[in-house]
C-alpha positions as CSV (number, residue, x, y, z in Angstrom):
1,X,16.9,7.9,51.7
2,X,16.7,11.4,50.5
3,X,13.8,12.6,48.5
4,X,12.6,16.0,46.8
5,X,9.4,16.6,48.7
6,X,7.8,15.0,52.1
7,X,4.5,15.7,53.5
8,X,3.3,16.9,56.9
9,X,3.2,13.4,57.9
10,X,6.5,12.6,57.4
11,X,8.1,15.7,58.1
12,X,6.4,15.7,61.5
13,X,7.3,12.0,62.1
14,X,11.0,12.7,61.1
15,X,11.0,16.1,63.2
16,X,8.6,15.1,66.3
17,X,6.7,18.5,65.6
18,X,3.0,18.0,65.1
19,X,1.2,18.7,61.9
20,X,-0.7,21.5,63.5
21,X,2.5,23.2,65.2
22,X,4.1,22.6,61.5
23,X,1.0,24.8,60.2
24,X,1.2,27.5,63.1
25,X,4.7,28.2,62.6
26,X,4.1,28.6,58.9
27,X,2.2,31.7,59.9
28,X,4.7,32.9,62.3
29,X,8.1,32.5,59.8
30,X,8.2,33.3,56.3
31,X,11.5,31.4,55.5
32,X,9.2,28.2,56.2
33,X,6.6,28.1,53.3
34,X,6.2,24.4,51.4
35,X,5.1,24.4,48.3
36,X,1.5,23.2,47.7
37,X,0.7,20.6,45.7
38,X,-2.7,20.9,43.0
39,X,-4.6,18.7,46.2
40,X,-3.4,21.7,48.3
41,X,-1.0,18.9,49.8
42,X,1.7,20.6,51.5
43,X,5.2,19.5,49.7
44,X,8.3,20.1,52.0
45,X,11.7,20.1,50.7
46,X,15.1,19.6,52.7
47,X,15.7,23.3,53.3
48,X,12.6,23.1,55.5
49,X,13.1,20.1,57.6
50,X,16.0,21.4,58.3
51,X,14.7,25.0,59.8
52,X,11.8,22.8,61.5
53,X,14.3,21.5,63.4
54,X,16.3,24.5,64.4
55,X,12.7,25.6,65.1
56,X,12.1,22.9,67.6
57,X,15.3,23.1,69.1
58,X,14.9,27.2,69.8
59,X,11.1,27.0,71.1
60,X,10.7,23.4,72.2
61,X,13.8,23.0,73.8
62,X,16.0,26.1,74.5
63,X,12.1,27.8,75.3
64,X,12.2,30.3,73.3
65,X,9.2,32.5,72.3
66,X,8.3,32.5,68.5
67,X,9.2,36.2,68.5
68,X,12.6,35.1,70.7
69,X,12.6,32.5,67.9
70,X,12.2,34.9,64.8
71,X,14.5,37.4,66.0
72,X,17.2,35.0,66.6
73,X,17.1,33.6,62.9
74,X,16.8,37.5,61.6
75,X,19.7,38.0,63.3
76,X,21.6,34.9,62.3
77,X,20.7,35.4,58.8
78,X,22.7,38.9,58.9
79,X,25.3,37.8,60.8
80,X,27.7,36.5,58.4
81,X,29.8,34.5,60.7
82,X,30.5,31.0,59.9
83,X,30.1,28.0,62.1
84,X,32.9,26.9,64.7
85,X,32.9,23.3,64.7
86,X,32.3,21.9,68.1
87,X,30.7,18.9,69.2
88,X,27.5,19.6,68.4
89,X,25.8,18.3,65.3
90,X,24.5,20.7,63.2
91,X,21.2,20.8,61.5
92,X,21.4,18.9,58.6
93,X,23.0,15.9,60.6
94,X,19.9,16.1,63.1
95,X,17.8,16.0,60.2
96,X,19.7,12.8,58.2
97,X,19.9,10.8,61.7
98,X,16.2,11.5,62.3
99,X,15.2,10.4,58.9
100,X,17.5,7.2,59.3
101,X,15.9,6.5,62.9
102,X,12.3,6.5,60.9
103,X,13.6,4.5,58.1
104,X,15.0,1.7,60.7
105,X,11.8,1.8,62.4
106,X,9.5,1.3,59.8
107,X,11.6,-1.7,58.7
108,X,11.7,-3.3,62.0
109,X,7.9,-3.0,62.0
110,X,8.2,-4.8,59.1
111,X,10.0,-7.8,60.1
């Protein structure tokens, strides 16, 4: 169920990050900036659900400071070393099985 743009409600029930933590860390990391809509409706696209949840994972999880956080992405982003697979999922899997977990909830609800 992929779509071009989700809003903070659904990008924050897909990513379990509150709306307000969604709006803080826009502050904090300019690679995460969703479009706004005329409303001033904030529009987020795939690329950013996906960095939320790297996000989450580095601050939430691994406890990471948002500086800890920012640095860590800088240097990713110049390190030009590609991905050894492994057994962890990466991102954009995260991301698909979290939108497919909301997807089967809101149809169970429904029956």
């Amino acid at each position: 169920m992929k779509k071009l743009y989700y809003s903070i409600g659904e990008v924050s029930e897909i990513t379990s990050v509150e709306p307000h933590v969604l709006r803080y860390w826009e502050t904090i990391f300019k690679d995460l900036s969703p479009r706004k809509n005329k409303a001033g409706n904030r529009n987020y696209r795939e690329e950013d659900i996906t960095l939320i949840l790297k996000l989450k994972e580095l601050i939430q999880d691994k406890k990471y400071s948002t500086a800890g956080a920012k640095k860590f992405l800088e240097n990713e982003n110049h390190s030009e070393k590609a991905d050894k697979p492994g057994n962890e999922l990466t991102y954009e899997a995260k991301k698909d099985l979290k939108e497919v977990r909301v997807f089967l909830q809101k149809l169970r609800d429904k029956l």
